[in-house]
N, C-alpha and C positions, 0 to 999 in steps of 0.2 A: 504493500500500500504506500511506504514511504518510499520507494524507487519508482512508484506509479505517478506523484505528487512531484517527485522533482524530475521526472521526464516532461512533466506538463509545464513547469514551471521555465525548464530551458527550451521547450521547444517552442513558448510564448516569450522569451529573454530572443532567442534568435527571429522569432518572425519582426519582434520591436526594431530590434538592432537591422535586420533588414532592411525595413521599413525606413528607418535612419539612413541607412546606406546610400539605397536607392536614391532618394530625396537629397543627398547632400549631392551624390552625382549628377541627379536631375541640375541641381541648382548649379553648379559649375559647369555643367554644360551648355546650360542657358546663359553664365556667365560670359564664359568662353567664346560662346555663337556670338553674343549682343559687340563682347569686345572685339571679335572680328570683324561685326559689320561695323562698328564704329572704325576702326582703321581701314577697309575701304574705302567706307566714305570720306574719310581724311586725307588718304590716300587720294581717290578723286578729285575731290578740290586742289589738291594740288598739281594734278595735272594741268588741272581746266585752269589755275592761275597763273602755269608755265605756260600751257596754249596761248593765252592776253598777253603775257609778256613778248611771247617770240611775237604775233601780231603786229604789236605796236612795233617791235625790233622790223620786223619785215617791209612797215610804213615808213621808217626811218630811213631805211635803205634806200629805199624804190627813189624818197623823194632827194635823197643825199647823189644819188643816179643821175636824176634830171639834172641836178645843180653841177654836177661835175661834167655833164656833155656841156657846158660852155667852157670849159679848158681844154675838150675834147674837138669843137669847132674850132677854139684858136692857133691848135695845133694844128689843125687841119689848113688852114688858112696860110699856116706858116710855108707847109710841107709843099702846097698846091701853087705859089708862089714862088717866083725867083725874087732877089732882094730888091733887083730894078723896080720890080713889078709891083710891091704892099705900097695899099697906100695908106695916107700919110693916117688921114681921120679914121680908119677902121681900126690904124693902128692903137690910135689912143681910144677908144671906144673898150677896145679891150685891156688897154691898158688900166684904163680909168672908171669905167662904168660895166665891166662885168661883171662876174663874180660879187652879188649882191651889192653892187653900188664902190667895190673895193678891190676891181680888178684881177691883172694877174699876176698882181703884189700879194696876193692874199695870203696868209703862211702859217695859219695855226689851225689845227687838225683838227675839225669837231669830236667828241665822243659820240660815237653813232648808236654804238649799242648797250642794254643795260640787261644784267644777269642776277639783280635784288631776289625773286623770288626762285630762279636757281640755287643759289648761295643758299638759299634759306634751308630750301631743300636736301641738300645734300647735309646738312647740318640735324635735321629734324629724325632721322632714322629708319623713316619711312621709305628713305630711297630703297635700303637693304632688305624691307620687305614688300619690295616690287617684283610680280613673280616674272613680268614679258621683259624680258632679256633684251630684249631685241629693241624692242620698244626706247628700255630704258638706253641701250647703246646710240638710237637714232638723234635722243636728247642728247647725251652729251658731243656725238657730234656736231651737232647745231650752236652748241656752245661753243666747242672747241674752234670749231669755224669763224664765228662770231671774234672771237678772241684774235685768231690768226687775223682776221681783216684787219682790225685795229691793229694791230702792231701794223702790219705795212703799210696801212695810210699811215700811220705816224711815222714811220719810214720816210717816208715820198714826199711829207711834207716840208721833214727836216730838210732834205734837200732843196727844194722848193724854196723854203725857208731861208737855207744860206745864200742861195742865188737872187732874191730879192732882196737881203740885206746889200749886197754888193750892189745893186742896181742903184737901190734908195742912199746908199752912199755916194755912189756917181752925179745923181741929181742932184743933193746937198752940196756938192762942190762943182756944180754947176755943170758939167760934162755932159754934152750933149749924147745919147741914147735914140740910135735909130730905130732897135728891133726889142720892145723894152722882153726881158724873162728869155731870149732869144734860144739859149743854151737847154735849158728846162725844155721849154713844149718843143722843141726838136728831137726832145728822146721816146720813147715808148712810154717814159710814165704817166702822161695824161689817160694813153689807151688801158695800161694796164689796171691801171688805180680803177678804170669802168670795171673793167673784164672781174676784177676782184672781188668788185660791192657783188656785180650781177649772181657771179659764184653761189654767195654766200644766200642773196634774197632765194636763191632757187632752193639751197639748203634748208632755208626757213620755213619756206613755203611745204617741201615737201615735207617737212618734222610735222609743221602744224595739220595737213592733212591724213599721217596717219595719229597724228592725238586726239582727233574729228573721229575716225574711226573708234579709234578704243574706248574714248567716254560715251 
């Protein structure tokens, strides 16, 4: 009777303690689940706030594009010309009124692109639990790209840069200047400094169409 009482007694101690069991895994499972969907969606969001970034990054290009085919024309101008031949006011046109009202004296490299919510990102932790590989590799190429332009326009400009200091020093002591920047847009770097933005907007574009996809 007393071996009958404490079967009864454990086999209601284990159905309890089951019942605890059960219910505690229930609850970290439910745990578990909720905190996974909260780090997708976290995760998401920052996709979609790396997609707006590269965007605006891709606007910036496009229009930094436009602005740089007038050193692109002036070069052209240069190239399609023998020296007999420029004349005198197109010359200064370009000299004086290109290049947003500042020529083809102009010599300091805009920042074109900005990587705030990349930064962020890879800081956050969430990178490392991004499962598309692929995906994730597509970003940082776009960054990386991003990066690379900017260093060669700032490259191209420093150049740029020392050759209109020498110009602007010749005016200053009065020295007359037939062919102003003359040296500069005779080389390729007007065309490449294009070829380089273009590069990279095509980069952009194509990041931000498969991040379209994913979200």
């Amino acid at each position: 009777m007393k071996t009958k009482k404490i079967f009864k007694k454990t086999v209601k101690y284990l159905r309890e303690l089951s019942i605890v069991v059960i219910g505690v895994a229930i609850t970290v499972s439910i745990g578990l689940w909720m905190n996974k969907k909260s780090n997708e969606k976290d995760l998401k969001q920052y996709l979609s706030a790396i997609k707006m970034e590269l965007e605006e990054n891709a606007e910036k290009i496009d229009r930094y594009i436009q602005w740089l085919q007038k050193s692109v024309r002036y070069a052209d101008y240069l190239k399609l010309n023998d020296k007999k031949s420029l004349n005198k006011d197109t010359l200064i046109y370009y000299a004086h009124t290109n290049d947003q009202g500042l020529g083809c004296y102009y010599m300091h490299s805009p920042k074109v692109f900005t990587a705030n919510v990349f930064e962020t990102f890879k800081l956050s932790g969430f990178m490392r639990q991004m499962n598309n590989k692929e995906l994730l590799k597509t970003i940082w190429g776009a960054y990386t790209k991003m990066e690379n332009t900017q260093i060669y326009l700032d490259m191209s400009f420093q150049t740029r840069k020392e050759e209109a200091m020498k110009y602007m020093q010749l005016i200053a002591e009065g020295k007359p200047i037939d062919v102003p920047m003359q040296i500069f847009f005779s080389t390729d770097l007007p065309y490449t400094m294009v070829d380089e933005c273009r590069q990279a907007s095509e980069t952009l574009k194509e990041t931000i169409s498969k991040l379209e996809k994913a979200l």
